[in-house]
C-alpha positions as CSV (number, residue, x, y, z in Angstrom):
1,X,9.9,-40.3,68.3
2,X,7.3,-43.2,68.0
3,X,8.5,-44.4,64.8
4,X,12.1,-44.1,65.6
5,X,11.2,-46.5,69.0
6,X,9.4,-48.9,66.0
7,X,11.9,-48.9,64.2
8,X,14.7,-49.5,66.6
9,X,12.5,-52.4,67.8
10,X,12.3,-53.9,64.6
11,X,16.5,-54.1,64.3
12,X,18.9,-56.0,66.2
13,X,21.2,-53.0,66.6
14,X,21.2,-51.7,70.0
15,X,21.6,-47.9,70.9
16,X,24.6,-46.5,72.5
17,X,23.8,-43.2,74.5
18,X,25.9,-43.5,76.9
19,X,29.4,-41.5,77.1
20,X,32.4,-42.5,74.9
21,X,35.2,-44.2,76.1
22,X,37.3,-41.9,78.0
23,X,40.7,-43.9,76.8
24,X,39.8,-42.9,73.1
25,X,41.6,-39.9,73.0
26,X,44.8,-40.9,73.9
27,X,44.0,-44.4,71.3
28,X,43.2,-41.4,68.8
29,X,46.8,-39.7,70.3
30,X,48.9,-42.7,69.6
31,X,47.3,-43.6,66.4
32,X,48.4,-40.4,65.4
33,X,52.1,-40.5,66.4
34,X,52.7,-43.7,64.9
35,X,50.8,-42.7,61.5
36,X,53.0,-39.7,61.3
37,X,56.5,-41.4,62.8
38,X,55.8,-43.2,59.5
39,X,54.9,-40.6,57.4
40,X,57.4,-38.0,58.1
41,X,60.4,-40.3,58.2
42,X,59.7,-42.5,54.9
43,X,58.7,-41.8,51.3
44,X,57.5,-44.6,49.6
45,X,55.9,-45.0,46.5
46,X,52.8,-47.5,46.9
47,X,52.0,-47.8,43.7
48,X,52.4,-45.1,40.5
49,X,49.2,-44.3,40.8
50,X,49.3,-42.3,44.1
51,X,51.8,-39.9,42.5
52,X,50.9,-39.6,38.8
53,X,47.4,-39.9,39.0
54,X,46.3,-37.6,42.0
55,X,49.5,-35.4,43.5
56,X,50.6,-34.7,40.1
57,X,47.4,-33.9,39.1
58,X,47.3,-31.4,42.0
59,X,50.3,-29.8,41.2
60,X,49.6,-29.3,38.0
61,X,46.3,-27.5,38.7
62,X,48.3,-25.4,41.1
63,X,51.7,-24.8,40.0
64,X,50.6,-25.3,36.2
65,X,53.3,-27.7,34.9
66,X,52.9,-31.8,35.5
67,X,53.5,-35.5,33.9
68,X,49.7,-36.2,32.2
69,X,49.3,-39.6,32.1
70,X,46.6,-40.9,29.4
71,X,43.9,-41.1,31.7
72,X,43.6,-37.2,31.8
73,X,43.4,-37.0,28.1
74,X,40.9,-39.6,27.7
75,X,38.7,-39.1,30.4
76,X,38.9,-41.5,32.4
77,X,39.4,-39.8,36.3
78,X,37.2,-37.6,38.1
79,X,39.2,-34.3,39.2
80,X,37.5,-34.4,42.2
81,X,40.4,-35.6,44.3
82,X,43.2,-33.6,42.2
83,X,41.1,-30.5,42.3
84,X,41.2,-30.7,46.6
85,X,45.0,-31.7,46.1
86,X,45.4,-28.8,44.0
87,X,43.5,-26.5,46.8
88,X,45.6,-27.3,49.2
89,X,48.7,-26.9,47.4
90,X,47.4,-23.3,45.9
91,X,47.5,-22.7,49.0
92,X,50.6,-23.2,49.9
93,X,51.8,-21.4,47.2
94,X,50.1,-18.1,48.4
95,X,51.7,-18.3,51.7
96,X,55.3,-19.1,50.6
97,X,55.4,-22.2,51.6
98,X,55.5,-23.9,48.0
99,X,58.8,-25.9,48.3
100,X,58.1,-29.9,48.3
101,X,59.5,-30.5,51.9
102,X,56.5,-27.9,53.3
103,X,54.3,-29.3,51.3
104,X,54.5,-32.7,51.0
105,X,54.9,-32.9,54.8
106,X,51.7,-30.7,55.1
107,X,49.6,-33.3,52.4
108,X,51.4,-36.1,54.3
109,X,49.8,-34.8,57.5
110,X,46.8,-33.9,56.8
111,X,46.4,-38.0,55.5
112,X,47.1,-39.0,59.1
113,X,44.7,-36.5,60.4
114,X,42.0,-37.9,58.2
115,X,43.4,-41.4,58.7
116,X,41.9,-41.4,62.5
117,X,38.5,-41.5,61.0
118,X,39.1,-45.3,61.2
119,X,40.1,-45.3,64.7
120,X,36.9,-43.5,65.3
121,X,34.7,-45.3,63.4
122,X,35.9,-48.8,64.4
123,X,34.9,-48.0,67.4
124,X,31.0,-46.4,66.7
125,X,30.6,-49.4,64.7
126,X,31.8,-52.3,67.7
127,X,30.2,-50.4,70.1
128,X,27.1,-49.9,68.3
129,X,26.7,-53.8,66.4
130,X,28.0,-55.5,69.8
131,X,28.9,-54.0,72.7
132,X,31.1,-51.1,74.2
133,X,34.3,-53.9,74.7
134,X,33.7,-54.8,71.1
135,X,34.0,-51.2,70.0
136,X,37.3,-50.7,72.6
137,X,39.0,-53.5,70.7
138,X,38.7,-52.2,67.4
139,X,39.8,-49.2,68.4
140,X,42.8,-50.4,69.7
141,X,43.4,-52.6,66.8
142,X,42.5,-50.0,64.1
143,X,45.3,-47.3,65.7
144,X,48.2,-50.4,65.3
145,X,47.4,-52.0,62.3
146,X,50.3,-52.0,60.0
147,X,48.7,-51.5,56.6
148,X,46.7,-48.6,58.2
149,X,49.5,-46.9,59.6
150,X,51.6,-47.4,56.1
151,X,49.0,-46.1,54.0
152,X,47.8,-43.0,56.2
153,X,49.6,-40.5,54.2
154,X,47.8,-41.7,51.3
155,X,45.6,-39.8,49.2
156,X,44.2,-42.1,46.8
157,X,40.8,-42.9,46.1
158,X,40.3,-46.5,47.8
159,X,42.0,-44.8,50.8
160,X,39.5,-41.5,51.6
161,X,36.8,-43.7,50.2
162,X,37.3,-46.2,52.9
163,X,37.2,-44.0,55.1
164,X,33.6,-42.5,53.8
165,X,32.5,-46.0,53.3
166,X,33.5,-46.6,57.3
167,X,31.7,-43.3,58.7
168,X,28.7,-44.1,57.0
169,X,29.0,-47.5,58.7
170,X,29.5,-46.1,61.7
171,X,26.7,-43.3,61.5
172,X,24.3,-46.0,60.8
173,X,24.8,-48.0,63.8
174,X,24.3,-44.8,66.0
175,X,21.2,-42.7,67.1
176,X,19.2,-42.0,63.9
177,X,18.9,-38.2,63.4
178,X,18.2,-35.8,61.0
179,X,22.2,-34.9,60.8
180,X,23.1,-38.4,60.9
181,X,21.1,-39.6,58.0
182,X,22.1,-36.6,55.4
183,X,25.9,-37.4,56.9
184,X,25.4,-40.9,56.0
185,X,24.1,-40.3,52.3
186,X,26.7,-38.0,51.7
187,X,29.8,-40.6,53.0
188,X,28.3,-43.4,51.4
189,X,27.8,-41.4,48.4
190,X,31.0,-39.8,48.2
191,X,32.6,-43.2,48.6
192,X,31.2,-44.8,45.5
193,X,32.3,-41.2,43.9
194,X,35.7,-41.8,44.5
195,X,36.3,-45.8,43.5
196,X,32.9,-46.8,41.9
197,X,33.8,-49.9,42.7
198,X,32.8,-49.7,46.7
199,X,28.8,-49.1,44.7
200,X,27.9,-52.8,46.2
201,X,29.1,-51.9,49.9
202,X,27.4,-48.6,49.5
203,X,24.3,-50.3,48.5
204,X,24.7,-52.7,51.4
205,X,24.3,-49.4,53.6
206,X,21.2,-48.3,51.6
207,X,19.0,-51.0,52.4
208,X,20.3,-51.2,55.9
209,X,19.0,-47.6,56.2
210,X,15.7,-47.9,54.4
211,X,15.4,-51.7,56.7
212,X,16.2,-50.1,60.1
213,X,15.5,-45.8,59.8
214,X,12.0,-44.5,59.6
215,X,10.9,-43.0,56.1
216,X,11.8,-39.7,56.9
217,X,15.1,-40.1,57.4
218,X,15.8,-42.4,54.9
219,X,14.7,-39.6,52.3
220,X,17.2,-37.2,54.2
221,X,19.7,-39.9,53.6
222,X,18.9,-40.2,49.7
223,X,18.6,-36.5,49.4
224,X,22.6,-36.3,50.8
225,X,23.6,-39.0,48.5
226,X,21.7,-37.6,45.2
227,X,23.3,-34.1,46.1
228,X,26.8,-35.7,46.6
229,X,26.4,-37.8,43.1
230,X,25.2,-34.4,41.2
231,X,28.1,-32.3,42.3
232,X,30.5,-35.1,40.8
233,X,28.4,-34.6,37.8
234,X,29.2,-31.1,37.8
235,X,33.1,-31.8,38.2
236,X,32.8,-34.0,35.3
237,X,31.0,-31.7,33.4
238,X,33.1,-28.4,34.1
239,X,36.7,-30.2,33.8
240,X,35.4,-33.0,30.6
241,X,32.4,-31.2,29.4
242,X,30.4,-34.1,29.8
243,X,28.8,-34.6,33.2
244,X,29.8,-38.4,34.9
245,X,32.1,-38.9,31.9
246,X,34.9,-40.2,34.0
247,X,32.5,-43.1,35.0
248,X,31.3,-43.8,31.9
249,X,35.0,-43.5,30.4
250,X,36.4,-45.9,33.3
251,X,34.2,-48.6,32.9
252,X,34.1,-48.3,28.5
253,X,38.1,-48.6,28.9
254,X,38.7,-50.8,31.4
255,X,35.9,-53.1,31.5
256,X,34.4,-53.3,27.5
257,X,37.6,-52.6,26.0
258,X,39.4,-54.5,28.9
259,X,42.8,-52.2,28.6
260,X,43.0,-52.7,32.2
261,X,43.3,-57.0,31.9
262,X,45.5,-56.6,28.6
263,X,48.4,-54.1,29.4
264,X,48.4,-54.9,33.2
265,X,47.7,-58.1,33.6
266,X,44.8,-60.6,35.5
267,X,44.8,-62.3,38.6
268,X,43.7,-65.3,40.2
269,X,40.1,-65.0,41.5
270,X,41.7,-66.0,44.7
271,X,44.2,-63.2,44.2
272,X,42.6,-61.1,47.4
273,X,41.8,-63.6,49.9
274,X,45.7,-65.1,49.7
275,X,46.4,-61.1,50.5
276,X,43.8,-61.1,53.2
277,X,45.8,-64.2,54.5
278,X,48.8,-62.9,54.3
279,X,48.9,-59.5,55.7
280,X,47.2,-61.0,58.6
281,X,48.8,-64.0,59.5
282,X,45.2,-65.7,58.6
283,X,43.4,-63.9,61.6
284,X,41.1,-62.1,58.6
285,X,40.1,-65.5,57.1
286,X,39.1,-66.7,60.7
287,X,37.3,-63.4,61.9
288,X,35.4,-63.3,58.2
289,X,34.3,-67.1,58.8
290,X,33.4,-67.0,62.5
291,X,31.3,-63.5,61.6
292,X,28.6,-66.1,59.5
293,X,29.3,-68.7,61.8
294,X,29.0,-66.7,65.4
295,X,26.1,-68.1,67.6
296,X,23.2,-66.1,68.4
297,X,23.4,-62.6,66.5
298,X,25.6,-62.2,63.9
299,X,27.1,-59.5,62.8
300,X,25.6,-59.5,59.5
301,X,26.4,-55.8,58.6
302,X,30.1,-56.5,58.6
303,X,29.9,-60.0,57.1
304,X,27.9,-58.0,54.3
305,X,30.0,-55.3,53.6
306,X,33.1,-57.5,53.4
307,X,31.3,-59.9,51.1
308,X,30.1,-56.8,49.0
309,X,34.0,-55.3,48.7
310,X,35.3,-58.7,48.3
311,X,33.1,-60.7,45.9
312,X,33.1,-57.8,42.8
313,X,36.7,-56.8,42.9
314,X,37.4,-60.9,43.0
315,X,35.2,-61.2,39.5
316,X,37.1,-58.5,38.3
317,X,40.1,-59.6,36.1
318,X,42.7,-57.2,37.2
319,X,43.6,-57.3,40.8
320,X,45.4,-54.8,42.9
321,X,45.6,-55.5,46.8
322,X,45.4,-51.9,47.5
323,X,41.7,-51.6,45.9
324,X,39.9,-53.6,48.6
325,X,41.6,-51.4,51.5
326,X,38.0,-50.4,52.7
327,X,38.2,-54.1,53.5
328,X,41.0,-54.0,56.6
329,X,38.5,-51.7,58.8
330,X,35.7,-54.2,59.0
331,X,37.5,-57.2,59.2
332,X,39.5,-55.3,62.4
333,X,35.5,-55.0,64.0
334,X,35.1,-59.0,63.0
335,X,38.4,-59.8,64.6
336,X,37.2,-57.5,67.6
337,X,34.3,-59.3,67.9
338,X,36.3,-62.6,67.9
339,X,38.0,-62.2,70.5
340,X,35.5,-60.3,73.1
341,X,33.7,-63.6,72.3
342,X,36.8,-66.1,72.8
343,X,37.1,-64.2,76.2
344,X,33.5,-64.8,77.6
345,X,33.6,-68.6,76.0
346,X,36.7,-69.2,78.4
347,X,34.5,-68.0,80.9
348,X,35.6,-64.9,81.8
349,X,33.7,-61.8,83.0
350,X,35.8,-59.3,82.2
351,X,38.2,-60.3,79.1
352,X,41.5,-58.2,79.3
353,X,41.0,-56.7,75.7
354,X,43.7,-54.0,76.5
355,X,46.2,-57.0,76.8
356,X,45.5,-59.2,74.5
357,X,44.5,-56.1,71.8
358,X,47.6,-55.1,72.2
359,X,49.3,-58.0,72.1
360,X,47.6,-59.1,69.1
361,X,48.4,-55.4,67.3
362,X,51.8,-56.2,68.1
363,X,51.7,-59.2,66.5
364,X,50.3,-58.3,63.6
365,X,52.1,-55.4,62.9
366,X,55.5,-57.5,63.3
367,X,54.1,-59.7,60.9
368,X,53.1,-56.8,58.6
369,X,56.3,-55.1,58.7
370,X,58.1,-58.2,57.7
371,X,56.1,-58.1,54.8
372,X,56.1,-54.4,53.9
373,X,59.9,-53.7,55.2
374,X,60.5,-51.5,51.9
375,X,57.3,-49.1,52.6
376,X,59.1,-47.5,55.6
377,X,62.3,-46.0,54.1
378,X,62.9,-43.2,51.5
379,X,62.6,-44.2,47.5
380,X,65.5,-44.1,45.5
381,X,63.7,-42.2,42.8
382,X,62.0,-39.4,45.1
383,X,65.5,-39.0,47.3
384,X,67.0,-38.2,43.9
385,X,64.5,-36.2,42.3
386,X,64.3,-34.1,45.9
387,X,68.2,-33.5,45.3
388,X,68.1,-32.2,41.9
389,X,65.2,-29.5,42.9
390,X,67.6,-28.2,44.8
391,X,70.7,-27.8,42.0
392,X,71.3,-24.7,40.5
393,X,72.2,-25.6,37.3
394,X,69.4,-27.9,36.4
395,X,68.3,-27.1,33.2
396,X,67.1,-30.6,31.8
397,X,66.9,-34.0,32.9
398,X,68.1,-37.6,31.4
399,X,66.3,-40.2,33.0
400,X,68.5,-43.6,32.3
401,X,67.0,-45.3,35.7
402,X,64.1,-46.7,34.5
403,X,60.4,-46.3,33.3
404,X,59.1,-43.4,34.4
405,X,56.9,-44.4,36.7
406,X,60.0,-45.9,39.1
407,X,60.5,-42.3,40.1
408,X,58.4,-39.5,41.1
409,X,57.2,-36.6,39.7
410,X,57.1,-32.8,39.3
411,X,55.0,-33.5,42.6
412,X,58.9,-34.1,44.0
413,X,61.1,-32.4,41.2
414,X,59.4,-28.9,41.7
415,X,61.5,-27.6,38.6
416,X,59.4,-27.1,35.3
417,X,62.4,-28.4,33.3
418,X,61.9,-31.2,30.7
419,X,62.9,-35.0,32.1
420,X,64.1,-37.0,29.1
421,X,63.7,-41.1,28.6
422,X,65.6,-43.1,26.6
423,X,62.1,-43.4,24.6
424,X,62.2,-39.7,23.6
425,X,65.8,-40.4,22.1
426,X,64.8,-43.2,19.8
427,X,63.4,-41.4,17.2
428,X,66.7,-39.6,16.7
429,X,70.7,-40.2,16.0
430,X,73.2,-41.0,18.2
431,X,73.8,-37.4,20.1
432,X,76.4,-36.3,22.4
433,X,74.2,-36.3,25.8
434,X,76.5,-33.4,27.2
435,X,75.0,-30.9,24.7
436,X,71.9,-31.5,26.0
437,X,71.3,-32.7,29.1
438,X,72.1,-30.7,32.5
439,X,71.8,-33.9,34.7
440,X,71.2,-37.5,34.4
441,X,69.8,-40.4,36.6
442,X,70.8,-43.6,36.4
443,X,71.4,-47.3,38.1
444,X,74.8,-47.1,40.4
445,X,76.0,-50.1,37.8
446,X,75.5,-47.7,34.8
447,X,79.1,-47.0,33.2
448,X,80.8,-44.1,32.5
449,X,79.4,-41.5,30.2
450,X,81.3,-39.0,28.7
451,X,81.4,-35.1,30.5
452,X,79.3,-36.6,33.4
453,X,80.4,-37.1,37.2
454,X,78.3,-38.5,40.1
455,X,77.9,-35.9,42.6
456,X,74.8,-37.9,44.6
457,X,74.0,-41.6,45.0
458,X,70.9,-43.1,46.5
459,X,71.1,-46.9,47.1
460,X,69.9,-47.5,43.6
461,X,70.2,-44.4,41.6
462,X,73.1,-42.3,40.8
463,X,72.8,-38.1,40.2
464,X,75.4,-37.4,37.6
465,X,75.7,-33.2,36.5
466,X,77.3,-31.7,33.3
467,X,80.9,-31.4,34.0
468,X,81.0,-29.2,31.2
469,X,78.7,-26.8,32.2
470,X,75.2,-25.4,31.4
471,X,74.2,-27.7,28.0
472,X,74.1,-25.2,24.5
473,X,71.5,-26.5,22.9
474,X,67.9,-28.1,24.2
475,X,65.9,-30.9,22.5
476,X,62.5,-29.5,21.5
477,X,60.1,-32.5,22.4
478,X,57.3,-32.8,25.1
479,X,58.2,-34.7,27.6
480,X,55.5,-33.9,29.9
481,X,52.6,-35.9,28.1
482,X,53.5,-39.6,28.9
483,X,52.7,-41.9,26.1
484,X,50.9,-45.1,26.6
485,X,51.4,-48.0,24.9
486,X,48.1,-50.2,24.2
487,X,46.0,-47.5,24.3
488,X,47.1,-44.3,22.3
489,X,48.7,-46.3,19.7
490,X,44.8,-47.8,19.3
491,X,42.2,-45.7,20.5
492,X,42.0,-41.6,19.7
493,X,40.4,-39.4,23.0
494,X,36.7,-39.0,22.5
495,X,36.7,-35.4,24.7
496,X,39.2,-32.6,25.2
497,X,39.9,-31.7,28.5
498,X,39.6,-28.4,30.1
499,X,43.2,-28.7,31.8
């Protein structure tokens, strides 16, 4: 107890013991509705990656057909994330429930359950940096923040990362305890395990902990964090062979052989902060600069971590807005902290942070949604793919649409029937597509082709079926390994993988 009393002495971050909030639950409550109002009623694709990468991987593991993308043949992603996926959708499976509209609504749930982490942790980290009306704000503005409520039902790995990254934030600034600090290894840990590129904000955590927690605890913290990084060793090394191949793979590719720069392209090094600025009407920019600039104590923690999320994914060529999402929590706090301060500046006791957090979540969120209008309604490509798992006679699929990453997956399609691209077709002569092809997808301008009738349209996207009938004859191709160009065409795998 005597060292934990030196210790707290020796840091500028108070203690809260008292009681939380009592209005936190129903924050927590309407965070919840609005995350799942969104959820349940759109289905957006954020980015490929989110479907092809992770559910897809998942479904895979637990149905045992999927689209493999080149990263799972050359070793480049952890299964870590697909093999939970997977769990949960094994699941499903065993109790009947293995159709895509139980299941993705279940996945899709269980996002926005996980999602209130940030809620909970805004508020730990307020109250415990600032004050108890710091830690109220960022509640409030964590539960209406548009891009937290549009990405809730995501399971990617800058998503659950952030929220790791933000617990063990938030169990820092709290009593120091035996719990606490093997909580706060393991979080900070299993952050950096699933995007190795939140490392720097984890290390930012690290030295907080071994600045401000006695010794003990800090080696209860470490001890957490090496156990976390050895299991993800033992993932690598059951599903690749190797263990931590996946790191070593993602960083050989993407960074020495800089696939990631050449076949999707680089950004300006000011590519983040004009996102930043943007999805937040510029209130980020001015939280971020009054953090360094705040009189008295400043809240150094938050200005660090943002620095350290911001700074290495800025000197990184390719840019992607949603890889600094662990950034939108901790700039909420900063802009919490803003405006507690604006209110006792004006000279008031008591600042109404209900009204004007509120206001200000309103605000935002307007602003957001006129951004990020085509996140809340249903993709073409999944409405369409959801139709055919539900046709009788689907036997095989032409895909006209697009690439095919503009559509789902077997995630959606729950049919292990092949899905054709024009790609797979160039390598042989002209064919009539009604011998072969049960269904097609294609653009609504697309013209008529011969024994094919719509029977479903989707804004974009048509469904046209055989008119004919059930298709005599099959093409014998793979079409569930998806071929990459820039990189197979180049570069052979160095592993085989175990799935």
């Amino acid at each position: 107890m005597k060292q934990i009393n030196r210790a707290i002495k020796r840091t500028n971050v108070p203690l809260r013991v008292s009681k939380p909030w009592r209005g936190l639950p129903w924050v927590l409550a309407i965070a919840l509705v609005l995350r799942l109002g969104v959820a349940l009623v759109s289905e957006q694709i954020y980015h490929p990656d989110e479907v092809f990468q992770y559910l897809e991987q998942g479904h895979r593991l637990a149905f045992g057909y999927g689209a493999v993308p080149w990263e799972y043949r050359f070793g480049l992603r952890s299964w870590i994330l697909p093999g939970l996926i997977g769990g949960v959708l094994s699941l499903c499976g065993y109790l009947g429930l293995d159709q895509p509209q139980f299941y993705m609504a279940l996945l899709e749930s269980l996002g926005c359950l996980l999602s209130l982490s940030l809620v909970y942790g805004t508020y730990r980290i307020g109250r415990g940096l600032v004050s108890e009306e710091v830690g109220r704000l960022a509640c409030v503005l964590t539960a209406g923040w548009h891009e937290l409520i549009i990405m809730a039902q995501k399971l990617t790995p800058e998503v659950l990362g952030a929220y790791l990254l933000v617990g063990a934030a938030a169990l820092l600034v709290g009593q120091p305890r035996a719990k606490t600090a093997l909580l706060t290894g393991i979080c900070g840990t299993g952050a950096m395990v699933l995007r190795l590129q939140y490392a720097p904000a984890v290390a930012i955590v690290a030295v907080a902990t071994s600045f401000f927690w006695p010794r003990r605890l800090v080696v209860m913290a470490a001890g957490g964090g090496v156990a976390m990084l050895l299991s993800a060793g033992l993932v690598d090394g059951f599903t690749w062979g190797v263990s931590f191949v996946s790191f070593y793979h993602n960083y050989l590719y993407n960074k020495v052989y800089g696939l990631s720069s050449s076949i999707w392209g680089a950004q300006s090094p000011w590519f983040y902060l004009q996102h930043l600025a943007q999805q937040s009407g510029g209130l980020f920019l001015v939280a971020i600069i009054y953090g360094v600039l705040r009189p008295g104590r400043k809240p150094w923690l938050m200005v660090a971590l943002v620095v350290s999320l911001l700074l290495p994914h800025s000197l990184i060529a390719h840019k992607e807005y949603r890889f600094i999402f662990a950034i939108v929590p901790f700039c909420l706090v900063l802009s919490a902290i803003a405006l507690s301060d604006l209110g006792r500046w004006l000279g008031q006791r008591s600042w109404p942070w209900g009204i004007t957090a509120t206001a200000l979540v309103l605000a935002g969120s307007t602003w957001g949604l006129m951004v990020n209008t085509h996140y809340l309604s249903r993709q073409d490509g999944v409405q369409a793919l959801l139709f055919l798992h539900d046709q009788p006679a689907l036997v095989s699929v032409l895909n006209l649409y697009g690439h095919w990453y503009d559509t789902g997956g077997y995630y959606h399609l729950h049919r292990n029937v092949p899905v054709f691209l024009p790609e797979h077709l160039a390598t042989i002569e002209l064919i009539d597509l009604a011998n072969y092809f049960s269904h097609i997808l294609c653009s609504v301008d697309q013209g008529p082709i011969d024994g094919f009738e719509t029977i479903a349209q989707f804004d974009s996207i048509e469904v046209r079926q055989n008119s004919l009938g059930t298709p005599p004859s099959m093409l014998d191709m793979d079409t569930h390994t998806i071929f990459q160009w820039g990189v197979e065409d180049v570069f052979q795998p160095r592993i085989t993988p175990r799935f």
